[in-house]
Backbone bond lengths (Angstrom), bond angles and torsions (degrees), N, CA, C in turn:
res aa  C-N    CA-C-N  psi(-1)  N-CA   C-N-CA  omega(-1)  CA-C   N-CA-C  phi
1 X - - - 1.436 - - 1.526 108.77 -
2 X 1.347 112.76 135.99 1.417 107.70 169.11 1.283 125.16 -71.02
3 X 1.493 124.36 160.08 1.850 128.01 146.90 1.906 105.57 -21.11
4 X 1.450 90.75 132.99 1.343 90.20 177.26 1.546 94.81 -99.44
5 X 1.018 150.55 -55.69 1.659 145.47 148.14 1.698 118.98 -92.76
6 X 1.355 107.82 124.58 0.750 138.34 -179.87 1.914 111.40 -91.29
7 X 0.991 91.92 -13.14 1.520 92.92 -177.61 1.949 104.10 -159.54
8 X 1.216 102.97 128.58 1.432 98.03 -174.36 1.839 112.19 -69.41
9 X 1.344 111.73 -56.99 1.418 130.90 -155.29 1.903 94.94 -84.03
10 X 0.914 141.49 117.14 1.536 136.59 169.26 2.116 100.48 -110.05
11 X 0.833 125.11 -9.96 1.168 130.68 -164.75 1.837 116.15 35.85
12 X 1.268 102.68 38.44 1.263 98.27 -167.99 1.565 97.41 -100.34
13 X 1.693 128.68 -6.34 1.682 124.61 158.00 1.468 110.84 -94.91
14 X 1.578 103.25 34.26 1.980 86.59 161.54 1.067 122.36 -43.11
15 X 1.668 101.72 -49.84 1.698 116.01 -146.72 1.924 100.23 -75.34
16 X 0.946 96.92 -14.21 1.931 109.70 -178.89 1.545 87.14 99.94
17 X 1.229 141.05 83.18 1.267 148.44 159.58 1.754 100.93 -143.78
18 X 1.281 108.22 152.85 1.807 115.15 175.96 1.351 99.78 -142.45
19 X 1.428 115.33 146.01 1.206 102.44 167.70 1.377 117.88 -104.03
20 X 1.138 122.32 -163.31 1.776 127.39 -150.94 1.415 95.66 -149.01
21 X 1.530 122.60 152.15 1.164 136.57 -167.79 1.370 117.85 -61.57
22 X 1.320 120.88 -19.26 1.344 125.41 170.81 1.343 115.12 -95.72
23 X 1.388 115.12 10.31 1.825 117.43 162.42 1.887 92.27 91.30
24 X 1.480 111.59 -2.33 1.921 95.97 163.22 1.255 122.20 -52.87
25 X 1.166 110.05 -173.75 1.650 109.62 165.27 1.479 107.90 -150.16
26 X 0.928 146.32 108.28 1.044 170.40 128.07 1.695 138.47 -29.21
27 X 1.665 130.46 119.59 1.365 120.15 172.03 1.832 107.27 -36.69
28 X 1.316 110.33 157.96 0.905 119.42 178.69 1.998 114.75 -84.87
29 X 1.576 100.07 -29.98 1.551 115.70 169.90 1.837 111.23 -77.57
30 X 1.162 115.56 -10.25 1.072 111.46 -165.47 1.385 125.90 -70.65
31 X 1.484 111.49 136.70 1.442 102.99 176.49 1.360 157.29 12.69
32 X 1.829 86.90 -60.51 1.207 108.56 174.38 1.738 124.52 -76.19
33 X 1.509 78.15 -46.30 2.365 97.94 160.68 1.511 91.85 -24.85
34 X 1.845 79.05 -86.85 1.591 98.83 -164.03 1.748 129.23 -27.11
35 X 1.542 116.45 -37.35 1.392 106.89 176.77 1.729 104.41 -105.41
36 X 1.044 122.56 -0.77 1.555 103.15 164.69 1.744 97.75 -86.95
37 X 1.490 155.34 -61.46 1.427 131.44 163.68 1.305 133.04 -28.26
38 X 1.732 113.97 -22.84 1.219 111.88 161.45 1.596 119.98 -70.78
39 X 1.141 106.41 -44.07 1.807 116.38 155.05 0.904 101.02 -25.97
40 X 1.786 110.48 -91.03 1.343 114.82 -165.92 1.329 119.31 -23.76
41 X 1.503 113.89 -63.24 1.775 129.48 -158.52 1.466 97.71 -45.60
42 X 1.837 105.43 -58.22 1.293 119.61 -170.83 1.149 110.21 -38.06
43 X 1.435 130.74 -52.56 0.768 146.37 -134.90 2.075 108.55 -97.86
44 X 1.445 100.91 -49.41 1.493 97.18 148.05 1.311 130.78 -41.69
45 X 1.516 117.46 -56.78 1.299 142.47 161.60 1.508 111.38 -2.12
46 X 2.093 100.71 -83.97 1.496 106.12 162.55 1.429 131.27 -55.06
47 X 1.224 108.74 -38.51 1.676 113.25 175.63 1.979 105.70 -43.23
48 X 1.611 100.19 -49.89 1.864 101.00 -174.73 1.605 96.97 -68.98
49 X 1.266 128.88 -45.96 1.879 134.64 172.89 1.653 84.88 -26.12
50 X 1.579 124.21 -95.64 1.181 152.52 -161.40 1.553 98.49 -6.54
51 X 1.666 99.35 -54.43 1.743 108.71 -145.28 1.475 103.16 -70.96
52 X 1.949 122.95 -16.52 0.985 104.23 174.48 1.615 124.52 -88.26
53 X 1.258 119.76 -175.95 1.639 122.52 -172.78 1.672 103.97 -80.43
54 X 1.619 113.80 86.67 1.000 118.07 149.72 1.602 141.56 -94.56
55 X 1.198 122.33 179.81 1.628 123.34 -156.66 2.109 78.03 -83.01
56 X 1.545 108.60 151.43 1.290 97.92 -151.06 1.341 86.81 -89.56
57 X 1.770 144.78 -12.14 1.680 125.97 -171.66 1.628 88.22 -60.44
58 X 1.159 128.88 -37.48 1.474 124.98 -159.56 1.640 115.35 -89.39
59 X 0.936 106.66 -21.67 1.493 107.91 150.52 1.186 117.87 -57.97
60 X 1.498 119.31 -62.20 1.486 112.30 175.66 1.460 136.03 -73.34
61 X 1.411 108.20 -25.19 1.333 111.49 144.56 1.765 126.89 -39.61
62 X 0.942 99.23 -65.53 1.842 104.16 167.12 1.250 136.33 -71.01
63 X 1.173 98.10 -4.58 1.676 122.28 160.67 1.759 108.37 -74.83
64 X 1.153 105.92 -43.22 1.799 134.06 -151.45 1.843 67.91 -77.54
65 X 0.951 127.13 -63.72 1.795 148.96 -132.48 2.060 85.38 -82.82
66 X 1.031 108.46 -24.66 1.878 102.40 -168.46 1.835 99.14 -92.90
67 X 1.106 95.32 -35.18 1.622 107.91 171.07 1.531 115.12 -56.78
68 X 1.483 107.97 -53.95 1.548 107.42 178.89 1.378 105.72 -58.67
69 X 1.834 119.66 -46.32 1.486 98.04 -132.09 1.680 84.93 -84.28
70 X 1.611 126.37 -9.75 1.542 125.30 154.25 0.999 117.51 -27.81
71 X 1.471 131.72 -53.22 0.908 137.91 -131.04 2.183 92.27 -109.96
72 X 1.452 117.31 -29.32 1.341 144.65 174.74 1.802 91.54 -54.22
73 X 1.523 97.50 -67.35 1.867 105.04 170.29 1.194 98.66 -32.27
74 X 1.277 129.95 -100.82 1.319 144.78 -174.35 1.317 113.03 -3.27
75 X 1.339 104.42 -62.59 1.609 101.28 -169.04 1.819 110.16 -87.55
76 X 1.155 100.66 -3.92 1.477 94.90 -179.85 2.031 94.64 -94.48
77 X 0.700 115.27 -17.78 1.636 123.12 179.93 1.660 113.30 -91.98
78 X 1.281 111.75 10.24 1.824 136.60 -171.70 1.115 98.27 -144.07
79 X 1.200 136.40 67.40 1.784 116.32 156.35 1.193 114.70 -11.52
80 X 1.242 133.24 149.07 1.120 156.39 156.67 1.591 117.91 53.49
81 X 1.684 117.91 -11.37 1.057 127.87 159.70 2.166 101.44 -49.21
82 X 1.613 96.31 164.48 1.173 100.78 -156.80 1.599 96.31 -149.98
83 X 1.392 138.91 126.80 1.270 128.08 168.99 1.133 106.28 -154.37
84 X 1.089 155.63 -11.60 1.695 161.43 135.11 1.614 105.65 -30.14
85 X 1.475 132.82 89.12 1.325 126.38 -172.73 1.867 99.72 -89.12
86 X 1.066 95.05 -173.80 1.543 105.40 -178.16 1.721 100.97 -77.02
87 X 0.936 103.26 -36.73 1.810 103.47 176.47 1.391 114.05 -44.36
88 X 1.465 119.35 -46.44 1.316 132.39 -160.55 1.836 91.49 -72.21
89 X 0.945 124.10 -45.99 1.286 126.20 -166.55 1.929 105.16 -70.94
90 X 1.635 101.07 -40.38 1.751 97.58 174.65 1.387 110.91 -74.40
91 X 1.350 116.19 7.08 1.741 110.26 -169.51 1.129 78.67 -107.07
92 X 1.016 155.40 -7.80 1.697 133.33 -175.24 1.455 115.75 -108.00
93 X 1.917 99.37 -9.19 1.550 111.09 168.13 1.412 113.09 -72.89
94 X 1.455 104.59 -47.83 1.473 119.35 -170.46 2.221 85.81 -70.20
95 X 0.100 90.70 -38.48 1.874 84.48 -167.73 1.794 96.64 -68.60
96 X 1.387 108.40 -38.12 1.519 110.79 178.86 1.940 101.85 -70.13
97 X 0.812 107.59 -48.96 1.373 118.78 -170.27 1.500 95.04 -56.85
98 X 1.581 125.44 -80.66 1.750 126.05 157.75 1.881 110.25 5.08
99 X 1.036 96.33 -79.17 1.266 120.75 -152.94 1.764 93.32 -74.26
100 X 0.924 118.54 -63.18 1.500 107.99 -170.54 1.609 123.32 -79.87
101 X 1.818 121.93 14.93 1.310 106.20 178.34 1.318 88.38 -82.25
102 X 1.483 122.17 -61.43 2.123 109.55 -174.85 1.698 112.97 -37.52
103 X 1.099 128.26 31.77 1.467 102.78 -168.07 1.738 77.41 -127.51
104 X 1.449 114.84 152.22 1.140 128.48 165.76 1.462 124.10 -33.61
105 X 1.154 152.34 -150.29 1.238 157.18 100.67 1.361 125.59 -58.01
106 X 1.255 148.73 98.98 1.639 140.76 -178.72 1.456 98.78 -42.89
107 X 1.237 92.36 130.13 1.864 103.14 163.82 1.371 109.74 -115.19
108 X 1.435 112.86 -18.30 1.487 125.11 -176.43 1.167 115.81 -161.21
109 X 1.719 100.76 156.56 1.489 95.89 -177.73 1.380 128.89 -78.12
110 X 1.392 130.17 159.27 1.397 140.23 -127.76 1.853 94.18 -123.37
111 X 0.856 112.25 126.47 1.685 118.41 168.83 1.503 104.65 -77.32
112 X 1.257 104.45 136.17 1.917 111.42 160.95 1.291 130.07 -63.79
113 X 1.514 116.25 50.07 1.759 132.92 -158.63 1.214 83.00 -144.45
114 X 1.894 104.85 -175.19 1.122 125.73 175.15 1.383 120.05 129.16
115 X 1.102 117.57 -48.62 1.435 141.77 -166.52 1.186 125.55 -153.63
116 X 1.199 159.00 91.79 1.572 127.21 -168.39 1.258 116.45 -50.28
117 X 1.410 145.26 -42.13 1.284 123.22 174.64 1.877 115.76 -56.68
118 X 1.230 115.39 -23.59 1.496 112.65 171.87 1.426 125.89 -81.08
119 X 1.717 112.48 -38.18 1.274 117.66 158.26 1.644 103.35 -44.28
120 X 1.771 119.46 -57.31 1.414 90.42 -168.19 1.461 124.00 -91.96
121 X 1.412 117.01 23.44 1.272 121.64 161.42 1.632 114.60 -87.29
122 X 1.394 116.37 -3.28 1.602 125.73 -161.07 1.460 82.69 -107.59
123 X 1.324 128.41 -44.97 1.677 119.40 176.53 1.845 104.80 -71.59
124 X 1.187 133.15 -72.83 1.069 106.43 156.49 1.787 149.12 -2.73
125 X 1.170 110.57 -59.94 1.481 149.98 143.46 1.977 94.50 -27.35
126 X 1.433 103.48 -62.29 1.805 89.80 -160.27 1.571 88.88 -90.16
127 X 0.852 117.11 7.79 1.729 106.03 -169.20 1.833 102.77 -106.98
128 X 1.456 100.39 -28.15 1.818 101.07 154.48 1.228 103.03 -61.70
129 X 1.448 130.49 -53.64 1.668 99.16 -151.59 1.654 93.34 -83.76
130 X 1.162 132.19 -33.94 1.504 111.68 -179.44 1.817 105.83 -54.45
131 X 1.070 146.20 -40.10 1.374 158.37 151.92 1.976 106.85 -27.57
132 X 1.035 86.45 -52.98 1.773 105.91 162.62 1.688 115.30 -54.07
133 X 1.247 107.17 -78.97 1.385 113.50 158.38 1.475 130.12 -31.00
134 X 1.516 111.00 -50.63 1.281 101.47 150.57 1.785 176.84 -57.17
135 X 1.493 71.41 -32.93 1.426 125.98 148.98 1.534 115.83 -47.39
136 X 1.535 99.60 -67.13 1.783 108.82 -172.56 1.710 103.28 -63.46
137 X 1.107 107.86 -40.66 1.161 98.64 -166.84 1.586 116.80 -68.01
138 X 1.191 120.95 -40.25 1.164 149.75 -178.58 1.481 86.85 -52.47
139 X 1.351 122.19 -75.68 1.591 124.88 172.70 1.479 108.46 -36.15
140 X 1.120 144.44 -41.92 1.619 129.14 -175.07 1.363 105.26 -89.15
141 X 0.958 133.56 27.09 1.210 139.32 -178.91 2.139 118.47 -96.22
142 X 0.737 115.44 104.56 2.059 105.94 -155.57 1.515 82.54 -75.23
143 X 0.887 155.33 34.42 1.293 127.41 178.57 2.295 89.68 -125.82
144 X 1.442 106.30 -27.04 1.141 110.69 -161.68 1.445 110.64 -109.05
145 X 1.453 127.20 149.29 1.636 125.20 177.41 1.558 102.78 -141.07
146 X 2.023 94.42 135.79 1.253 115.41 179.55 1.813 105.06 -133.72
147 X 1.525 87.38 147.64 1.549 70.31 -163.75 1.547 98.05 -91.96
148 X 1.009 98.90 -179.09 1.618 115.22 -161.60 1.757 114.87 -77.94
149 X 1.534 106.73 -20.33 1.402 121.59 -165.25 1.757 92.93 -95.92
150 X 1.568 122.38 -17.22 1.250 114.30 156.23 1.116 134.46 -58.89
151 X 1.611 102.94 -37.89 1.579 105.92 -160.61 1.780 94.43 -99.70
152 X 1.180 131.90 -23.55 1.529 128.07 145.09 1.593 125.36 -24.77
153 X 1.495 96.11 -57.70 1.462 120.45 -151.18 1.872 83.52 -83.65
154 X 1.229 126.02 -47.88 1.968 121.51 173.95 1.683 86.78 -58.05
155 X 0.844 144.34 -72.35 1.570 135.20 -139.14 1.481 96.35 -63.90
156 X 1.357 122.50 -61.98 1.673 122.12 -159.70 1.700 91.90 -57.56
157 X 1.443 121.84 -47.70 1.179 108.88 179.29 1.306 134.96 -52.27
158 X 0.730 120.00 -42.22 1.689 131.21 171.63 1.119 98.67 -36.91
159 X 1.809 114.37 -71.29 1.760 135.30 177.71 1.033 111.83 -43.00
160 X 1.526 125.42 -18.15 1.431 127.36 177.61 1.536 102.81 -91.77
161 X 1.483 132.45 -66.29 1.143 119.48 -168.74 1.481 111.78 -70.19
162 X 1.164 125.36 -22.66 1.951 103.37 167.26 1.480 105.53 -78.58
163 X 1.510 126.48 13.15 1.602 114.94 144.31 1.251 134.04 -69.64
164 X 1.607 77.81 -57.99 1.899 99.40 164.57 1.793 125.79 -61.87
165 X 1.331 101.29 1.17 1.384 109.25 157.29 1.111 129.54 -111.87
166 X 1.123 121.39 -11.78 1.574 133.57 152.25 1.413 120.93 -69.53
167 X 1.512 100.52 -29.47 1.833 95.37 163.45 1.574 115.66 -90.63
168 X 0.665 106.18 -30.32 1.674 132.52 176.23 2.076 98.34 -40.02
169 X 1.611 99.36 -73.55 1.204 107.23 173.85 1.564 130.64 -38.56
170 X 1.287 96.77 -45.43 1.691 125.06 -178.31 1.770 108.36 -67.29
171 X 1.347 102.59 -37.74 1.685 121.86 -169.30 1.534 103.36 -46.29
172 X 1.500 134.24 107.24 1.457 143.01 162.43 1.860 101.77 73.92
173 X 1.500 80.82 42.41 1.659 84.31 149.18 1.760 96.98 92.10
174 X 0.998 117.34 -20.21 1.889 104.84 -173.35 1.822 104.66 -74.81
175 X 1.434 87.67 178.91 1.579 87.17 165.36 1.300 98.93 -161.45
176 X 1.680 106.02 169.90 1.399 112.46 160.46 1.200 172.23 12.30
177 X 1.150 174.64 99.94 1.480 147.91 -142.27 1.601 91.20 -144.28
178 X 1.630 104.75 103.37 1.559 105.27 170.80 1.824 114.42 -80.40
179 X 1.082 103.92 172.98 1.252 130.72 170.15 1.559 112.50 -73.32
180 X 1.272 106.75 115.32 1.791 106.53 169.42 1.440 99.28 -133.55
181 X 1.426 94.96 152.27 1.646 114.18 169.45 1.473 125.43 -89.07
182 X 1.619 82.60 -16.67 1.625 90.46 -172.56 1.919 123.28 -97.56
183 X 1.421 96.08 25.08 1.426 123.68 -168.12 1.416 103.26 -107.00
């Protein structure tokens, strides 16, 4: 396989234009920008999750999870290209399902603390659904197409990492930080 860049700097987004895998060119604020950097972010996000000492299925799970949403880039940087299958979206059910029968029942809502590796799976967590948001919008758009197993595959995720922060919290004895009113 060849160098995928050969040269970092092309100066060809002075003007605030980028181009796109099919040789378009594109605003640099645009829509489309906008939810593949939300990827991206997301996607940094887990990479900093990774670095701390987690239980290792969940390491590799979120390893498995940096690969897809690569691959989420990809197709949002390819019009109409498509690589997120429906599988990818039931593997993150079956992993949600795993992960969340040991967990209590919620009786209340849960603060984004706990642990630092869970706090930063709970920021992560809001930075999928804004990634989500982006996504959708991008989807109502008639000029633009997303496929449907993307915007699946952002939602279950989200549902997945405020699992993985609920175990996260629990992980070597910590726990939780509920929600009170009376605080």
């Amino acid at each position: 396989m060849g160098y995928r860049l050969s040269k970092i700097y092309t100066r060809t987004g002075d003007k605030g234009t980028t181009g796109l895998g099919d040789g378009s060119r594109v605003d640099k604020d645009s829509a489309r920008i906008e939810a593949i950097g939300t990827v991206d972010e997301l996607n940094c996000l887990i990479g900093i999750l990774v670095t701390h000492t987690l239980p290792d299925d969940i390491t590799h799970l979120l390893t498995q999870v940096q690969h897809r949403l690569f691959d989420l880039g990809g197709e949002l940087a390819v019009p109409g290209y498509n690589v997120l299958s429906e599988a990818s979206v039931e593997q993150l059910e079956q992993q949600l399902d795993r992960l969340n029968e040991n967990l209590p029942p919620l009786q209340e809502f849960i603060l984004p603390a706990g642990t630092p590796p869970a706090a930063s799976c709970h920021h992560a967590r809001a930075v999928c659904r804004r990634a989500e948001r982006r996504l959708t919008q991008l989807a109502r758009m008639e000029t633009e197409k997303v496929s449907p197993q993307a915007l699946k595959y952002l939602n279950r995720l989200s549902d997945l990492l405020f699992v993985i922060a609920r175990v996260l919290a629990r992980h070597d004895g910590g726990q939780e930080v509920y929600w009170s009113k009376e605080v």
